[in-house]
C-alpha positions as CSV (number, residue, x, y, z in Angstrom):
1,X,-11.8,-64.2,-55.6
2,X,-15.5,-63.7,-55.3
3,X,-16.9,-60.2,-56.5
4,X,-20.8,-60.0,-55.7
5,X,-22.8,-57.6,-57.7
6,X,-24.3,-56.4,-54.6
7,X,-23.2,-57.0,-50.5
8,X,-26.3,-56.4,-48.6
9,X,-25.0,-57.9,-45.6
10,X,-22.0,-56.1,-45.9
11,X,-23.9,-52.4,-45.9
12,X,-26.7,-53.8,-43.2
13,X,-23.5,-54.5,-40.6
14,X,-22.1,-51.2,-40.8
15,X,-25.5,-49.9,-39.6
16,X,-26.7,-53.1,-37.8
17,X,-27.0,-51.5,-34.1
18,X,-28.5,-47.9,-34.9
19,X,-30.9,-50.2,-37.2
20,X,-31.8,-52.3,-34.8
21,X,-32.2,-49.5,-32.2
22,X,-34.5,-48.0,-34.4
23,X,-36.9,-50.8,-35.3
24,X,-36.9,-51.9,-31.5
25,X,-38.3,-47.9,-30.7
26,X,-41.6,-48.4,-33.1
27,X,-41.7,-51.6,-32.2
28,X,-42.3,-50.3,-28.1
29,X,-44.2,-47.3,-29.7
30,X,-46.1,-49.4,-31.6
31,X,-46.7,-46.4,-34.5
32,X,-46.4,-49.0,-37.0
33,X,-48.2,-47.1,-40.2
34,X,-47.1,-43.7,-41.3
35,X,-46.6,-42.0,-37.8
36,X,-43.6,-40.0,-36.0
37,X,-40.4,-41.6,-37.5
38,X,-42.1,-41.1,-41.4
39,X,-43.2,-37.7,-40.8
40,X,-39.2,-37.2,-39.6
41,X,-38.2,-39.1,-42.9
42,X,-40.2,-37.3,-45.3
43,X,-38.9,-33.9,-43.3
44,X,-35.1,-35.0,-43.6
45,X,-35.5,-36.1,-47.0
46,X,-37.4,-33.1,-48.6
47,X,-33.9,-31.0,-46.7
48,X,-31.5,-33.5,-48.4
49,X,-33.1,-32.9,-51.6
50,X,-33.5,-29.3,-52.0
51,X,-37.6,-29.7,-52.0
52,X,-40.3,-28.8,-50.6
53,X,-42.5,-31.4,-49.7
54,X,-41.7,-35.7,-49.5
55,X,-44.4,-37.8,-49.5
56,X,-43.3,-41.4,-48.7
57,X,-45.4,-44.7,-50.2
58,X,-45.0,-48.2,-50.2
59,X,-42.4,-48.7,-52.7
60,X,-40.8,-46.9,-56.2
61,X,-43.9,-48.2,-58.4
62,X,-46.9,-46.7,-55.9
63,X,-44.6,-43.9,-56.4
64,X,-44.9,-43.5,-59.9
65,X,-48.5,-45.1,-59.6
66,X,-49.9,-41.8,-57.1
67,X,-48.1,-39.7,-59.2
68,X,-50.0,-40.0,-62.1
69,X,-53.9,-40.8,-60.6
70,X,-52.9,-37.2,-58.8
71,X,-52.4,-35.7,-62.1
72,X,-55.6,-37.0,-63.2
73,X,-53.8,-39.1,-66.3
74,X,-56.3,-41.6,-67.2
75,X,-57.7,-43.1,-70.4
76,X,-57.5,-41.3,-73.4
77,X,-54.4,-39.7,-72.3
78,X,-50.7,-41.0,-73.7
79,X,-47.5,-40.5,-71.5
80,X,-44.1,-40.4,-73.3
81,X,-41.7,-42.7,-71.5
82,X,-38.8,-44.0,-72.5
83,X,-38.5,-47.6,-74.1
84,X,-34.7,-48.4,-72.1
85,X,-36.2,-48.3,-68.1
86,X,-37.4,-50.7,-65.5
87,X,-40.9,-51.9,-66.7
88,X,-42.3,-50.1,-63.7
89,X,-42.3,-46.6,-65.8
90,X,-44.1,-47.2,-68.3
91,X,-46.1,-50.0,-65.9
92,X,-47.6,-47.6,-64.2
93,X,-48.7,-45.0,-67.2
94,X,-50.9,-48.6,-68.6
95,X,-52.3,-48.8,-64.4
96,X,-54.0,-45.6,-65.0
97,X,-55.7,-46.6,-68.0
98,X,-53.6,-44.0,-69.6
99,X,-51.2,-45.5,-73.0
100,X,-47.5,-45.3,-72.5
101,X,-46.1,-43.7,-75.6
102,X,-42.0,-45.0,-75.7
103,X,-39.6,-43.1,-77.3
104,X,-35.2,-43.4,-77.9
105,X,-32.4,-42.6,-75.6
106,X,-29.2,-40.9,-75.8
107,X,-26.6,-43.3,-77.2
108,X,-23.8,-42.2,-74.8
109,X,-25.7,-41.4,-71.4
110,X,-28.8,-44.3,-72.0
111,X,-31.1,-41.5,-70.9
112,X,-34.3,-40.4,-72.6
113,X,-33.5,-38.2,-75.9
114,X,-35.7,-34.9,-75.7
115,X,-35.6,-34.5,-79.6
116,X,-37.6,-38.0,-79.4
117,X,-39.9,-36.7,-76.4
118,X,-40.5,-33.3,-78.9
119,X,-41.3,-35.3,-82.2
120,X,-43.5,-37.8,-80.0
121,X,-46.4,-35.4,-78.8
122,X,-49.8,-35.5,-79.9
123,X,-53.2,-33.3,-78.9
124,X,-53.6,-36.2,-76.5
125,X,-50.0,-36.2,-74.3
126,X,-50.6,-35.0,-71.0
127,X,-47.2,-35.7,-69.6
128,X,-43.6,-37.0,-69.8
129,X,-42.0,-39.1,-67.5
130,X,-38.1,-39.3,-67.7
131,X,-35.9,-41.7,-66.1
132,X,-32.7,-40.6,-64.2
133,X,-31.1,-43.8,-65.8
134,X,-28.1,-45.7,-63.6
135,X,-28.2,-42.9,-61.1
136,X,-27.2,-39.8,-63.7
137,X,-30.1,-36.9,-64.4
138,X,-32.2,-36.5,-67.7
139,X,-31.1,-33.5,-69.9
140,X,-33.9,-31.8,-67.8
141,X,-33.6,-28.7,-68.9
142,X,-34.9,-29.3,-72.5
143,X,-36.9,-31.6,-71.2
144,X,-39.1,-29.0,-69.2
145,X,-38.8,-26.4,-71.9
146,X,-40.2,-28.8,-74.0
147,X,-43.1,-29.6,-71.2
148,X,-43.5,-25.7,-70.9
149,X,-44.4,-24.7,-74.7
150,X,-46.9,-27.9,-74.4
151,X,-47.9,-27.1,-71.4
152,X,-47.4,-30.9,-69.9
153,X,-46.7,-32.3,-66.6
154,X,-43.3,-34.1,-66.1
155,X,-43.1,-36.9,-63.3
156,X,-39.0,-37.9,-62.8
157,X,-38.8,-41.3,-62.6
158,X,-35.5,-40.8,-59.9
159,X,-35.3,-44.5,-58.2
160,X,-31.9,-45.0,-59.6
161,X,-31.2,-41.1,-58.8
162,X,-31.0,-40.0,-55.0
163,X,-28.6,-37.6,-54.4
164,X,-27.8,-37.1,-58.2
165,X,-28.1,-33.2,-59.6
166,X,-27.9,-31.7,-63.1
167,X,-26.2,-28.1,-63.2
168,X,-26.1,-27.7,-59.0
169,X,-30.0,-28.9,-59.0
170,X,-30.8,-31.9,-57.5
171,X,-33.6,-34.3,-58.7
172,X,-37.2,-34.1,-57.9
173,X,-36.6,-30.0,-57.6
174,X,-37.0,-29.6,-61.6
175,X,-40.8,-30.7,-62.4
176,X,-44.3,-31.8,-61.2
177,X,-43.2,-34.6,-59.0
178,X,-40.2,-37.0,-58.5
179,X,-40.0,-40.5,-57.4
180,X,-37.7,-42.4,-55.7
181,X,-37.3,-46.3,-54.7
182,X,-36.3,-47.7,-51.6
183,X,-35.8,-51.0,-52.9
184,X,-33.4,-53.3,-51.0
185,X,-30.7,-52.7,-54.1
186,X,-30.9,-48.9,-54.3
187,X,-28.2,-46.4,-53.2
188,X,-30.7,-46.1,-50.1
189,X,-32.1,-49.0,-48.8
190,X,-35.1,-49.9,-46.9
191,X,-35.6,-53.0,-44.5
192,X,-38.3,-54.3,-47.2
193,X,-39.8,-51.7,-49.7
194,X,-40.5,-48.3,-49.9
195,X,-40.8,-44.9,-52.2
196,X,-41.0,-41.4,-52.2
197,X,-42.8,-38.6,-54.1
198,X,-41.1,-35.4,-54.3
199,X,-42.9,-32.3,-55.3
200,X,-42.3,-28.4,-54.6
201,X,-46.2,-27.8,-54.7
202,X,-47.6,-27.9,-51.7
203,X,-51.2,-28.7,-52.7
204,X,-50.0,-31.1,-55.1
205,X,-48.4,-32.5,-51.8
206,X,-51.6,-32.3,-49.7
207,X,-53.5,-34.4,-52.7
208,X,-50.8,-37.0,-52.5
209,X,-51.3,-37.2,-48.7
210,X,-54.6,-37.9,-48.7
211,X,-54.9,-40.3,-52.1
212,X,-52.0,-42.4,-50.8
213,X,-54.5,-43.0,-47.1
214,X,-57.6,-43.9,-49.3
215,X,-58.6,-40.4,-50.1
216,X,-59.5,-39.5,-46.4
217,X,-59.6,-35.7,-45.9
218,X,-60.5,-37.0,-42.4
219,X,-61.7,-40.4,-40.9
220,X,-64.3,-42.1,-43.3
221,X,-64.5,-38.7,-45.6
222,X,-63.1,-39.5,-48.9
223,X,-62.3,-36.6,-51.1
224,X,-60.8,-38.5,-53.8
225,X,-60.8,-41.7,-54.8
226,X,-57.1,-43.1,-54.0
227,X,-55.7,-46.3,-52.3
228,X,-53.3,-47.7,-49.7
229,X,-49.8,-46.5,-50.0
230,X,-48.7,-45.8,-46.7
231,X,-45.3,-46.5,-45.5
232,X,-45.0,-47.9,-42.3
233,X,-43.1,-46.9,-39.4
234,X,-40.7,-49.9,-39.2
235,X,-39.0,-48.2,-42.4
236,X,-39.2,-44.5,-42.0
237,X,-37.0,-45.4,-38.9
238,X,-34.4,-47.6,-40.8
239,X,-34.4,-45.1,-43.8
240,X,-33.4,-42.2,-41.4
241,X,-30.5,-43.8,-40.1
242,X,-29.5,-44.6,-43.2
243,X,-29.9,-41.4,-44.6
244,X,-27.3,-40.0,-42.7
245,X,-24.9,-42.6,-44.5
246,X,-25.9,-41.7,-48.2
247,X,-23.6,-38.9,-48.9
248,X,-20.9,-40.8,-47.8
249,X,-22.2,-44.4,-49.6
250,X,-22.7,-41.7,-53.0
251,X,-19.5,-40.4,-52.9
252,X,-17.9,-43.8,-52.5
253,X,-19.9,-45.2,-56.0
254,X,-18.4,-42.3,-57.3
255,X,-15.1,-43.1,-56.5
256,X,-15.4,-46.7,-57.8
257,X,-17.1,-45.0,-60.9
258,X,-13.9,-42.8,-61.3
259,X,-11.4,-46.2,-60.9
260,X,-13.3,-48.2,-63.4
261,X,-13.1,-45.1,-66.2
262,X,-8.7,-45.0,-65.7
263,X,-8.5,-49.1,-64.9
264,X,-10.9,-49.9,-68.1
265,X,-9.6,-46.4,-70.3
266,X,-8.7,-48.3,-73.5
267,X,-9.8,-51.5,-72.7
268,X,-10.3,-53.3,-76.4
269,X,-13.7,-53.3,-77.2
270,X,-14.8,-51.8,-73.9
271,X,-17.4,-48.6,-73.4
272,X,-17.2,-47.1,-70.4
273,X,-20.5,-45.2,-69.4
274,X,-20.4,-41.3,-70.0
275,X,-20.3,-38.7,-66.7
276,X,-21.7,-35.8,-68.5
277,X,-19.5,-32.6,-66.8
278,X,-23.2,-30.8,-66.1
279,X,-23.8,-33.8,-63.9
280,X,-23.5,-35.5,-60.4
281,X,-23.6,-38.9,-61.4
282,X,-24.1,-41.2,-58.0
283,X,-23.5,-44.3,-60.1
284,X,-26.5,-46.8,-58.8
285,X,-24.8,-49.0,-61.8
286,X,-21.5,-48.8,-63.4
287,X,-22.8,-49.7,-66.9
288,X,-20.8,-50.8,-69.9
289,X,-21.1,-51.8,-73.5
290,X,-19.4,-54.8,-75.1
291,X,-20.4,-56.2,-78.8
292,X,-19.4,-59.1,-77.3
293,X,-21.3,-58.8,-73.5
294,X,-23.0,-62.2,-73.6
295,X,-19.2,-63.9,-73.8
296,X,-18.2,-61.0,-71.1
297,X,-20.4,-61.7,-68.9
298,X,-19.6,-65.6,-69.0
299,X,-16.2,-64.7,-68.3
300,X,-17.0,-62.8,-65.0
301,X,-18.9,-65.4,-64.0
302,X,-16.5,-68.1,-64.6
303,X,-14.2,-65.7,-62.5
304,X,-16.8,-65.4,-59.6
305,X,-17.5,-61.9,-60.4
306,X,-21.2,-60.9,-60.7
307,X,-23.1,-58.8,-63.1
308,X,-26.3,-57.3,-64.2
309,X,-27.9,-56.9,-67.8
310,X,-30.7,-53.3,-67.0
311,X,-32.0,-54.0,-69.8
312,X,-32.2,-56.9,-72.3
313,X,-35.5,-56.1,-73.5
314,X,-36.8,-53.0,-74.4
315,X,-40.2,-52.4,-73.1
316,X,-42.0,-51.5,-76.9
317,X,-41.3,-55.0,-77.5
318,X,-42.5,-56.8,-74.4
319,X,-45.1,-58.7,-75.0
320,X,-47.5,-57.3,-72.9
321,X,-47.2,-53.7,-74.8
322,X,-48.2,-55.9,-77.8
323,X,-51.5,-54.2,-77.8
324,X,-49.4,-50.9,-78.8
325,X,-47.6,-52.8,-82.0
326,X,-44.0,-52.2,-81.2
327,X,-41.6,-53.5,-83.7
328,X,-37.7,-54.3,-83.7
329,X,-36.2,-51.7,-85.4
330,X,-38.7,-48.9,-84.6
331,X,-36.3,-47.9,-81.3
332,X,-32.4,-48.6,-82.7
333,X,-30.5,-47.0,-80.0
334,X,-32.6,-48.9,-77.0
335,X,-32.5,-52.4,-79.0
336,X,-29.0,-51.8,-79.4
337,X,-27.7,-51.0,-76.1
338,X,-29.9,-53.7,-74.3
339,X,-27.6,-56.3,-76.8
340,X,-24.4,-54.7,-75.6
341,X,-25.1,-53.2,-72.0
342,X,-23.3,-54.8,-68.5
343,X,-23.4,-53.9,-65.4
344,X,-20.5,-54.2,-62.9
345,X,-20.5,-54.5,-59.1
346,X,-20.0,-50.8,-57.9
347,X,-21.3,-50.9,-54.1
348,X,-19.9,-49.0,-51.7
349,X,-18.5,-51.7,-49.5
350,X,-16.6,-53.0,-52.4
351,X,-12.9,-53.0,-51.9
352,X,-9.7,-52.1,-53.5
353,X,-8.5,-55.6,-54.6
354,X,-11.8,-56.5,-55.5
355,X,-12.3,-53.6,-58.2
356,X,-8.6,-54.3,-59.3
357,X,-9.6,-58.0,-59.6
358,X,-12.8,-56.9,-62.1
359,X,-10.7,-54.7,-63.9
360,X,-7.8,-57.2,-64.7
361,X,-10.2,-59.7,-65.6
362,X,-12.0,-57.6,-68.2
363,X,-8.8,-56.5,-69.9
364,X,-8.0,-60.6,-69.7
365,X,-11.3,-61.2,-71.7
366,X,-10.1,-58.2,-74.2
């Protein structure tokens, strides 16, 4: 039996002909940048999300990207990230000129440790960026109490996060801004690319509105100096209709979440990831540790089951943070999770005898 990490086809049939419909309108409109069918996405998104405002971009990292050059984080400033995330983070924190400053995570949930955010800050931290790791919120209420005595900003790094909440509250509605991905892979998909910023300040908003069109406050008058991040149309209309499918698509990673924790529950060896009971986890990966995941992962292979390794290097010791001397060892938890984390497929669209099939073939391997 094959088991892909990801069916993108499978997803793209079940809303091939309102997707189609959709293109074909901007298309005839011909509203290709920004326009009608992004000002309805950002409208239906912000309601979705408990928020104010949603400003869409090009993509998750433009996301982060506007975030920050609205915040005026530039060089001299540090940003405390965490060292276990997508390189766009902390990618994006260097973009500005600004230095990423990486701190621990939480052994059980992967997510950024706030006793490491707290010992981290210096007179020169001007913000914290969290990640909403595997689709499961940040402890983000220390995290901003934290950010309140210092009197930082906090950007959520959410792409792996829409739909998730911590304590009833849903992500983006805790700090400064939130941003979200619309990569092909995410729990909500674009056609191609494109992000979000999510923000209950409303002249925080209006900033981002005009930075992400070059700075315009109207045509040819640049208030700011920003760039081109505008979404186009061709996407806000395929990310509306899918929209409507997300709480359903959510709930179903969930369910696979919930079959994986009893098929796996004592599997030798075996970690299954941690639900905190505060949170609603929405599961963009089913992630679990083996001492042995390299030899794991082989075996699924072998079996035609696919997997993913988020993250086998943490991002102090890539070598283009070199410049800020990271050294193994300095980060344990992170190094040691990114030798024993996996992956498994967890889509929606997977069935039944497929999750059995992953399940029996782990327990083989134990």
């Amino acid at each position: 039996m094959k088991v892909p990490m990801l069916d993108l086809a499978a997803q793209a049939k079940s809303v091939e002909v309102e997707v189609k419909q959709a293109v074909l309108a901007v298309l005839d409109s011909q509203k290709y940048v920004l326009g009608p069918e992004v000002e309805a996405f950002e409208a239906e998104l912000a309601a979705y999300s408990h928020v104010q405002h949603a400003v869409a971009v090009r993509n998750g990292s433009d996301a982060l990207l506007l975030s920050l050059m609205a915040l005026d984080i530039g060089p001299g400033d540090e940003v405390i990230v965490p060292t276990f995330t997508f390189f766009a983070t902390a990618g994006s924190v260097a973009r500005v000129g600004a230095k990423p400053v990486f701190v621990d995570i939480l052994p059980d949930t992967f997510n950024v440790d706030p006793a490491a955010i707290e010992a981290a800050i210096t007179p020169r931290t001007k913000a914290i960026m969290p990640v909403h790791l595997y689709g499961q919120c940040a402890d983000m209420e220390h995290i901003m109490a934290i950010a309140n005595r210092h009197k930082l900003a906090v950007v959520e790094d959410a792409a792996q996060a829409i739909g998730a909440k911590r304590n009833g509250q849903n992500v983006g509605s805790w700090s400064n801004a939130a941003t979200l991905s619309f990569y092909p892979t995410k729990n909500l998909s674009a056609v191609g690319e494109g992000g979000m910023i999510l923000t209950n300040d409303g002249p925080f908003a209006e900033r981002l509105r005009q930075m992400r069109n070059h700075g315009q406050t109207s045509l040819y008058e640049h208030k700011w100096i920003g760039g081109n991040f505008r979404l186009d149309g061709i996407q806000g209309a395929a990310l509306r209709v899918k929209l409507k499918r997300l709480p359903t698509w959510n709930d179903a990673r969930r369910a696979n979440g919930a079959r994986y924790d009893a098929g796996l529950a004592g599997a030798d060896g075996i970690v299954t990831p941690v639900a905190e009971a505060t949170s609603y986890h929405v599961y963009h990966q089913y992630t679990i540790r083996s001492s042995r995941r390299d030899a794991l992962r082989a075996c699924l292979d072998s079996a035609g089951i696919g997997s993913g390794v988020y993250y086998p290097l943490s991002l102090h010791l890539q070598p283009c943070f070199a410049y800020l001397n990271g050294k193994v060892g300095q980060l344990p938890v992170a190094e040691q999770a990114s030798k024993e984390v996996i992956s498994l497929p967890i889509s929606p669209e997977m069935s039944r005898e497929q999750q059995d099939y992953v399940i029996k073939t782990i327990k083989s391997f134990c």
